[in-house]
C-alpha positions in Angstrom: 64.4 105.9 71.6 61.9 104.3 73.8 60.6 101.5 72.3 64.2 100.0 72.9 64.3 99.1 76.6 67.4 98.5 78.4 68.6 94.6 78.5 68.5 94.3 81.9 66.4 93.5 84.9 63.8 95.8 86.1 65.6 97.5 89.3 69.3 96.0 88.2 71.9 98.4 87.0 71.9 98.7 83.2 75.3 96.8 81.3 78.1 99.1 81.1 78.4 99.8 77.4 82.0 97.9 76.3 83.3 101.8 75.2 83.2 104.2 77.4 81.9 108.1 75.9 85.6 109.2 77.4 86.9 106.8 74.7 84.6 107.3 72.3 85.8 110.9 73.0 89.2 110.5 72.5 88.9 108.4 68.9 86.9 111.5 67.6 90.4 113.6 68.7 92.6 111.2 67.4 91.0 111.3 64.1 91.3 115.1 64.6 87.6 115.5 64.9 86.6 118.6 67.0 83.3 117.5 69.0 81.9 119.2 72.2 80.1 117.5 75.0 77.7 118.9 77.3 76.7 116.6 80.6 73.1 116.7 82.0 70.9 114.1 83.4 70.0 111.1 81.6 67.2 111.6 78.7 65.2 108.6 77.4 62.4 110.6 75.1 63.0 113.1 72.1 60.3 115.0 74.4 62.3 114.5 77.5 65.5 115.5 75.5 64.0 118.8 74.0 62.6 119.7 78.1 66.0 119.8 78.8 68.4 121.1 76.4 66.5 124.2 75.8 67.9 126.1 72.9 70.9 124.0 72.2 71.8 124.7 68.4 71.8 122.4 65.3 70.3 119.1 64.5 69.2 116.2 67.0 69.0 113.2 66.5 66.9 110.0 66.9 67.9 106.2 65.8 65.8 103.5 65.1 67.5 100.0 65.3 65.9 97.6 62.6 66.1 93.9 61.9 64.1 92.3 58.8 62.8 88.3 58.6 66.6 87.6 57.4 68.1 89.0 60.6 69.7 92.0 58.4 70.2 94.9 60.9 70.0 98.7 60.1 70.6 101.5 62.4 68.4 104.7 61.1 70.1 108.1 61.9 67.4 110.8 61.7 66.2 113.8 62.9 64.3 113.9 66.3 60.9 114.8 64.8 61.0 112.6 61.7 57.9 110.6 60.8 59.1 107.3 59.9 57.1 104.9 57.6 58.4 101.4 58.5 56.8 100.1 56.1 57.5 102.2 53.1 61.7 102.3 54.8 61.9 98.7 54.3 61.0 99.3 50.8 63.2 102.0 50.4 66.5 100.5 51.9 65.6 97.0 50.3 64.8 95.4 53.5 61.5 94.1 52.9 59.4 94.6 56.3 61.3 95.7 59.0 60.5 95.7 62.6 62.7 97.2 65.3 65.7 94.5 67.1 65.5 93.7 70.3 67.3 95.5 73.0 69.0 91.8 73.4 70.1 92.4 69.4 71.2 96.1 69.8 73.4 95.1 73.3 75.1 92.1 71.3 75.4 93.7 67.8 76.1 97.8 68.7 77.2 96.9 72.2 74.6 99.5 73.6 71.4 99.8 75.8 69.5 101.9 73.4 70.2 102.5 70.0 70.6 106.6 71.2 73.4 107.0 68.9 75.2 106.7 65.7 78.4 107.1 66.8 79.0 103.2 67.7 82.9 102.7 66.8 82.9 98.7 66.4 80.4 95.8 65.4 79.8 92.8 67.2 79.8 89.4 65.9 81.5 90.0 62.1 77.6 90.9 61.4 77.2 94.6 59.8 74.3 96.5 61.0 73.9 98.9 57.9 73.8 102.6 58.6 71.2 105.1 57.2 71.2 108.4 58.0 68.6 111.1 57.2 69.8 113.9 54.3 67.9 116.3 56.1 69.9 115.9 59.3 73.2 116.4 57.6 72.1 120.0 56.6 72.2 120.6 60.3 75.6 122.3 61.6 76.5 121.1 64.5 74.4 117.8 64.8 73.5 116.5 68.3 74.2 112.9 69.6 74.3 111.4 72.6 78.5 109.6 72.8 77.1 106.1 74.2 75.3 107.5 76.8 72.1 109.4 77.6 73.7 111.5 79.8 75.5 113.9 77.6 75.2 115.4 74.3 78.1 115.5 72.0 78.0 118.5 69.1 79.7 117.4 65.8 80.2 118.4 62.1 77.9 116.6 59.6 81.1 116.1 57.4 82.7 115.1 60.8 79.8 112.8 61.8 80.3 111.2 58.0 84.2 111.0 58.3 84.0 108.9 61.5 81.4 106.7 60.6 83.8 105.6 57.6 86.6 105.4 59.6 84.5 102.9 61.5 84.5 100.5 58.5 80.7 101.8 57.7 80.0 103.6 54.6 76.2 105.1 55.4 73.4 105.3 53.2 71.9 109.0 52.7 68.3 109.2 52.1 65.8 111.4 51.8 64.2 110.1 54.7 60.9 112.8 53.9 59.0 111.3 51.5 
């Protein structure tokens, strides 16, 4: 998403993200996940993302990385073109008024750059950033994600997408992010 930019100097290399897609990868196979990955050159836009992937089947995402007053962090898991009311989320997911983390936040809480994905297999800090994904999305087979980077797209089961989120330690919220 770009509102999030990346925690680093302008010019300086971005931080390595402390799991690499290859393991990210492997922990889908281990779990006996089937996934497929597709390389191409970095995206940073949903628009940029749809220019390139042409026809690429199934549902893509976009995440939105939110903090309230009380520091409570939510990663948002919907589909690309979802209009998101912060105000009436907040509401929603009993946050009050949410505003999105920092790119400081979502480096020392996900461990990531951009908050491009929802497949983050740890948490930083003993602090749970509370998952909410889109019920629309999951009715999407495959659905789209980028595996920790913005240079590849990863293809994955909505049941699958579910399954390893749980066996992350996460149980996500579904909502009807629509209306």
């Amino acid at each position: 998403m770009s509102s999030i930019s990346p925690a680093t100097a302008p010019g300086s290399a971005p931080a390595a993200p402390p799991t690499s897609p290859e393991q990210l990868l492997a922990r889908l196979a281990a779990l006996g996940i089937k996934s497929h990955t597709i390389s191409h050159p970095p995206v940073f836009t949903v628009e940029e993302s749809k220019a390139l992937r042409g026809k690429l089947p199934g549902g893509h995402v976009k995440n939105l990385f939110l903090r309230n007053k009380k520091g409570a962090m939510w990663l948002i898991v919907a589909e690309e073109d979802r209009r998101i009311d912060l105000k009436a989320l907040g509401e929603r997911i009993g946050a009050g008024k949410v505003s999105f983390g920092s790119a400081e936040r979502l480096m020392q809480y996900l461990g990531c750059c951009r908050a491009r994905h929802p497949l983050r297999p740890d948490q930083r800090q003993g602090v749970e950033v509370q998952v909410v994904i889109d019920k629309a999305l999951l009715a999407h087979d495959p659905v789209n994600v980028h595996p920790l980077t913005n240079d590849r797209t990863t293809a994955i089961a909505p049941k699958d997408l579910l399954a390893f989120i749980e066996a992350c330690g996460h149980k996500p919220q579904v909502l009807d992010l629509g209306g």
